[in-house]
TORPA-4810 file (N, C-alpha, C, O; in nm, 3 decimals):
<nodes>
NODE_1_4.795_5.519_10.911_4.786_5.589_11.036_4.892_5.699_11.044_4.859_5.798_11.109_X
NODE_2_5.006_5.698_10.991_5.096_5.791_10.961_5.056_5.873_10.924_5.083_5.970_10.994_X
NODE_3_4.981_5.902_10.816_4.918_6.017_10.735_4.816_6.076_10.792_4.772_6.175_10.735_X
NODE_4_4.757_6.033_10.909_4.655_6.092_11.041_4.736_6.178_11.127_4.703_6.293_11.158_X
NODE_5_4.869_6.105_11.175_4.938_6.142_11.257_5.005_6.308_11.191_4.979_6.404_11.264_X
NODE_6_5.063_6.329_11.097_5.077_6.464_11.037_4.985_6.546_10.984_5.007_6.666_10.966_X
NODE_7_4.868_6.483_10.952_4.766_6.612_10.984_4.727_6.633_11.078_4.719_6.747_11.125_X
NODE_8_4.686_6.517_11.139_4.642_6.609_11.305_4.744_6.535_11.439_4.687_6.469_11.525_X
NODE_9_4.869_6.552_11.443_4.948_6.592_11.531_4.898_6.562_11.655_4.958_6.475_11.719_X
NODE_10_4.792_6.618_11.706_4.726_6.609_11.893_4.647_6.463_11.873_4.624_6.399_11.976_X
NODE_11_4.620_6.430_11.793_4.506_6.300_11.745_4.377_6.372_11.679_4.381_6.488_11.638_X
NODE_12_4.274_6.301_11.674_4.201_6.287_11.611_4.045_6.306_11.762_4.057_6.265_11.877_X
NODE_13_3.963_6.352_11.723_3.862_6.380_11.796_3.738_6.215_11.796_3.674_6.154_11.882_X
NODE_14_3.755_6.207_11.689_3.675_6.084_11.623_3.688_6.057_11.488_3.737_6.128_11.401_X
NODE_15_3.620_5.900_11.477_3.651_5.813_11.344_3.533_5.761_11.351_3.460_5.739_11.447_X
NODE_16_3.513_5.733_11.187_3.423_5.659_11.119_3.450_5.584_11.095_3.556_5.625_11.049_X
NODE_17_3.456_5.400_11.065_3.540_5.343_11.008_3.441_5.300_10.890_3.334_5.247_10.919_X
NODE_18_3.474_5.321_10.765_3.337_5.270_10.677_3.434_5.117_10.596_3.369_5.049_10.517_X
NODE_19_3.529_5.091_10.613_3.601_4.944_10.580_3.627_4.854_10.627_3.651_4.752_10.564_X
NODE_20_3.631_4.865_10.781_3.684_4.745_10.867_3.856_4.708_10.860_3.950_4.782_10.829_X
NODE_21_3.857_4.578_10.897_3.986_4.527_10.920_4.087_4.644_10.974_4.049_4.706_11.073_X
NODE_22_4.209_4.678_10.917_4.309_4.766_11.023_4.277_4.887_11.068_4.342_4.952_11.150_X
NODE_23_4.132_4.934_10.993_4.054_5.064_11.052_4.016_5.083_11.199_4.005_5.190_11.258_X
NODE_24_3.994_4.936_11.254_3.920_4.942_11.359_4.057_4.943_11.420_4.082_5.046_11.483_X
NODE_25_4.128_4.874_11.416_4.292_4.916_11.504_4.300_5.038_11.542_4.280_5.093_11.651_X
NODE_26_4.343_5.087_11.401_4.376_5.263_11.369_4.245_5.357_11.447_4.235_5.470_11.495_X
NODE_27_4.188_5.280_11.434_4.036_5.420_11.509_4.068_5.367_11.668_4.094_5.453_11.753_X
NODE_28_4.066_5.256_11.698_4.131_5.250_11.858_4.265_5.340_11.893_4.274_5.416_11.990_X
NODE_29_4.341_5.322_11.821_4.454_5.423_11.863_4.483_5.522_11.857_4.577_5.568_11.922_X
NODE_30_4.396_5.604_11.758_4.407_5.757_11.743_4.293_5.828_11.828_4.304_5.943_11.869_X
NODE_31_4.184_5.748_11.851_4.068_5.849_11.933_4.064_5.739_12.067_4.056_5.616_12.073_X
NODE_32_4.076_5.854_12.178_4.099_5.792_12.296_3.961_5.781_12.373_3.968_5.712_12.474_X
NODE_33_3.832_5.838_12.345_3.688_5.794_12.386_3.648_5.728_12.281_3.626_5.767_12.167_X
NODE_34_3.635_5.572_12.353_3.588_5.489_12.220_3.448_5.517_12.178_3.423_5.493_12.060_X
NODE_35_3.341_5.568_12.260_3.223_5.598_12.202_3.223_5.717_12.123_3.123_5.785_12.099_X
NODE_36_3.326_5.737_12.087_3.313_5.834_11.960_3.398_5.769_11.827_3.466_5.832_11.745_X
NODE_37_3.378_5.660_11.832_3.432_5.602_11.734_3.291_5.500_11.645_3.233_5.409_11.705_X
NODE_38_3.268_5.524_11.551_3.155_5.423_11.492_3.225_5.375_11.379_3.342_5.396_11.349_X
NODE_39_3.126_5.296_11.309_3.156_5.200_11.249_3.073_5.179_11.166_2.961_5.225_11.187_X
NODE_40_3.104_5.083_11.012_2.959_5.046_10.958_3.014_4.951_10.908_2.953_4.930_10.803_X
NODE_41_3.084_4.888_10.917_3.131_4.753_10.896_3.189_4.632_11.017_3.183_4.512_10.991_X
NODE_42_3.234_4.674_11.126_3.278_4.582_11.198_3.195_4.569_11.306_3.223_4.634_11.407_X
NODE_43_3.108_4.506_11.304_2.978_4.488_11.459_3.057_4.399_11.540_2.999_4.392_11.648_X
NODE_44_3.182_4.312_11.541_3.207_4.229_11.613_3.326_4.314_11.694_3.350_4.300_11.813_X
NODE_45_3.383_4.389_11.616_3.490_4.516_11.669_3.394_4.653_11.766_3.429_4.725_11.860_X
NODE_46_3.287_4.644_11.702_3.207_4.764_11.766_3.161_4.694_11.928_3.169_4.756_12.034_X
NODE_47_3.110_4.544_11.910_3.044_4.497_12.073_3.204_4.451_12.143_3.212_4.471_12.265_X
NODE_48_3.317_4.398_12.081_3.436_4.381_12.155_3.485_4.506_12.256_3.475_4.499_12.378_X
NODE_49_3.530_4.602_12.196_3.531_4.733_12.210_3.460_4.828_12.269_3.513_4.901_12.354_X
NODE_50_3.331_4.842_12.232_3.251_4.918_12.318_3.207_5.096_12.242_3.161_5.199_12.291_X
NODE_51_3.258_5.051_12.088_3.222_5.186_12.044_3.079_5.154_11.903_3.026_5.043_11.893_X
NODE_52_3.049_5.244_11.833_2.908_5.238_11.797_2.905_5.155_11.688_3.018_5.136_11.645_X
NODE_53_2.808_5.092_11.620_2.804_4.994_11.478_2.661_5.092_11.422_2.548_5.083_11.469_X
NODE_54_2.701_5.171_11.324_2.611_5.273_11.267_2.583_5.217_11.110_2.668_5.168_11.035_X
NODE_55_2.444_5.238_11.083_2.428_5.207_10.923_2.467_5.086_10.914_2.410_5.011_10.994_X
NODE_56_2.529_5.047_10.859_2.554_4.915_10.818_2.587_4.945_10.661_2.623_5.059_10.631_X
NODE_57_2.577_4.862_10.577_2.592_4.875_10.430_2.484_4.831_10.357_2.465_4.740_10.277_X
NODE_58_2.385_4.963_10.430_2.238_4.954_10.350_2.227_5.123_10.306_2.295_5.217_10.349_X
NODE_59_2.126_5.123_10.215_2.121_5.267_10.167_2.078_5.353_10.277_2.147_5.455_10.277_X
NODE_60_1.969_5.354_10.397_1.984_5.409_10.509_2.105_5.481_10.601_2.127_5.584_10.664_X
NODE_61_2.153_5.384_10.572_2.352_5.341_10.662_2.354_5.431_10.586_2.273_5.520_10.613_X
NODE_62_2.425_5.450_10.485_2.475_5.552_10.368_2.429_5.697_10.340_2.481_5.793_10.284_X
NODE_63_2.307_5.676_10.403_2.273_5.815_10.400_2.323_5.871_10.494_2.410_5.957_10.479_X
NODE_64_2.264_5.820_10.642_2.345_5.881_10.740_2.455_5.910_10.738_2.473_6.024_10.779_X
NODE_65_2.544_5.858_10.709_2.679_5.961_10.672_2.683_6.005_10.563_2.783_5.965_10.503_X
NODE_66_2.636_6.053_10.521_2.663_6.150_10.398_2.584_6.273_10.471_2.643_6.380_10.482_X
NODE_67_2.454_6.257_10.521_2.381_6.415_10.578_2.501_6.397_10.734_2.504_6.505_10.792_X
NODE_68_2.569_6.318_10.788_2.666_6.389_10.898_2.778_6.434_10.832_2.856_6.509_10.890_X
NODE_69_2.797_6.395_10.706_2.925_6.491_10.623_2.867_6.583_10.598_2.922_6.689_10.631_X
NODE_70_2.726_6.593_10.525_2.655_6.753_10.495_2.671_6.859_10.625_2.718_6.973_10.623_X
NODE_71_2.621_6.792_10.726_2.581_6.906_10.857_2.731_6.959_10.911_2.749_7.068_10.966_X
NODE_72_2.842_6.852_10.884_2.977_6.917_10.934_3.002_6.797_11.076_3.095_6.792_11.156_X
NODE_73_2.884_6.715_11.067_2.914_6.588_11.180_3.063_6.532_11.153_3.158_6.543_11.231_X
NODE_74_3.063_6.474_11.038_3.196_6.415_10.985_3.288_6.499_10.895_3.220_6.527_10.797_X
NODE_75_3.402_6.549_10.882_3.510_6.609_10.836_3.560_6.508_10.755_3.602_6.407_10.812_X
NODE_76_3.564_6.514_10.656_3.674_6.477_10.567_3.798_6.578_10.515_3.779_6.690_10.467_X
NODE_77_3.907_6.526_10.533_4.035_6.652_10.528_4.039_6.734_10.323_4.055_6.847_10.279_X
NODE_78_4.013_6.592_10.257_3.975_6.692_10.140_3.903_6.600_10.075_3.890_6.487_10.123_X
NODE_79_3.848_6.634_9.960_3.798_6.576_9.851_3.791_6.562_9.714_3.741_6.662_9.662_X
NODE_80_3.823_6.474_9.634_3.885_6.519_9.489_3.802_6.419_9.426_3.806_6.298_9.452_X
NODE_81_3.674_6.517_9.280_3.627_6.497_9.224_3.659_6.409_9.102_3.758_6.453_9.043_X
NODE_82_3.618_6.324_9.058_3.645_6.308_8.906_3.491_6.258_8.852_3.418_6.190_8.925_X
NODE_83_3.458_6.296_8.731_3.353_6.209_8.678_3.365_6.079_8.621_3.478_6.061_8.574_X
NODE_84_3.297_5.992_8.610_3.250_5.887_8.593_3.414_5.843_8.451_3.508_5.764_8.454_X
NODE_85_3.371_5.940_8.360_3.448_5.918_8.214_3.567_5.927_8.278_3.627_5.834_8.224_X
NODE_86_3.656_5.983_8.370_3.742_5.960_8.394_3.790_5.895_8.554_3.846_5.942_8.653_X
NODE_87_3.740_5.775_8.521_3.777_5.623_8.583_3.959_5.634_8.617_4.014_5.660_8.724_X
NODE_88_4.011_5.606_8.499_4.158_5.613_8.443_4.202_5.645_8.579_4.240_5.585_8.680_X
NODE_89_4.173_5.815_8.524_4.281_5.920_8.585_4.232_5.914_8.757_4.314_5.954_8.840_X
NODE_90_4.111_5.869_8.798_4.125_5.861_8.995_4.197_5.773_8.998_4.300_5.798_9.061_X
NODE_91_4.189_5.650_8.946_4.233_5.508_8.968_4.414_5.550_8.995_4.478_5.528_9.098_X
NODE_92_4.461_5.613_8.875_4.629_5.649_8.858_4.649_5.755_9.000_4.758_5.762_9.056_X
NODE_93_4.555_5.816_9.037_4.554_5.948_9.142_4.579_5.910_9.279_4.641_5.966_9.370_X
NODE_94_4.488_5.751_9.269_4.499_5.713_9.412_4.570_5.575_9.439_4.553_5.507_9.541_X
NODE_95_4.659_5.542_9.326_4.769_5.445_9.332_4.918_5.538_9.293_5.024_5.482_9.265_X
NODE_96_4.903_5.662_9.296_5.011_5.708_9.310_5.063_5.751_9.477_5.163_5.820_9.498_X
NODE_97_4.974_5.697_9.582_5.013_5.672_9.672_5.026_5.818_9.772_5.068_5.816_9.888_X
NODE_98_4.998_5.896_9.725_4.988_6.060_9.782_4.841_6.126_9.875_4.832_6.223_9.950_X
NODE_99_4.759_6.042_9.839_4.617_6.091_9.847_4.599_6.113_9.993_4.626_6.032_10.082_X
NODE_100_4.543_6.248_10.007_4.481_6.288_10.146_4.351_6.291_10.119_4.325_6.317_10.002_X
NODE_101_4.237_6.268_10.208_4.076_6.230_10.199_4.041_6.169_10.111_4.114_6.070_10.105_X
NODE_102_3.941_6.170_10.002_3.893_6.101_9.982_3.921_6.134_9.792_3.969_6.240_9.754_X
NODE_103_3.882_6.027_9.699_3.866_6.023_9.615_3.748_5.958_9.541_3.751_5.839_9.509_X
NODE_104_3.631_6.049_9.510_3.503_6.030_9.420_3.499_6.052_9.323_3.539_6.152_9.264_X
NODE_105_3.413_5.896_9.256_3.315_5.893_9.122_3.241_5.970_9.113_3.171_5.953_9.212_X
NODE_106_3.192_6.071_9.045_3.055_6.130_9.023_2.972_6.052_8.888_3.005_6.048_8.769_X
NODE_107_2.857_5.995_8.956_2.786_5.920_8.842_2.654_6.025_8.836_2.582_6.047_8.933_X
NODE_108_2.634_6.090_8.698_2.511_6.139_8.655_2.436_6.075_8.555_2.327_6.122_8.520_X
</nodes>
């Protein structure tokens, strides 16, 4: 949540949470209209709460956020490619403890 807090300073507009457990914390405390907060893992955090349980962890679910990352629905702050052959080097990239957004496999 620290690393939210210095990029965006005023908070955060909205969250996705696609992991659960301290996400759903962290998405309560940084976005202050909980119906702009969804979810695709915690349905018991989404009906406690009062914010959305989207997709789920079916290929449907999955699409939908990926075409609301296409259209500009969801922001991710960056994104760093690697292909498949190099497993290694994300794995070392994102246990070196630095990483802002996201880090992808590309499988062709």
């Amino acid at each position: 949540m620290e690393r939210v807090h210095r990029i965006a300073p005023q908070g955060v507009d909205a969250a996705l949470d696609l992991i659960g457990g301290d996400a759903t914390a962290a998405s309560l405390e940084l976005v202050t209209e909980r119906q702009r907060i969804g979810t695709t893992i915690d349905a018991e955090g989404a009906e406690r709460y009062g914010f959305h349980r989207v997709g789920g962890r079916t290929t449907h679910g999955l699409r939908q956020v990926v075409d609301w990352y296409r259209t500009g629905a969801v922001k991710i702050p960056s994104v760093t490619v690697y292909p498949l052959e190099e497993v290694a080097a994300a794995h070392r990239h994102v246990e070196a403890g630095h990483t802002q957004g996201k880090v992808v496999l590309q499988v062709r």
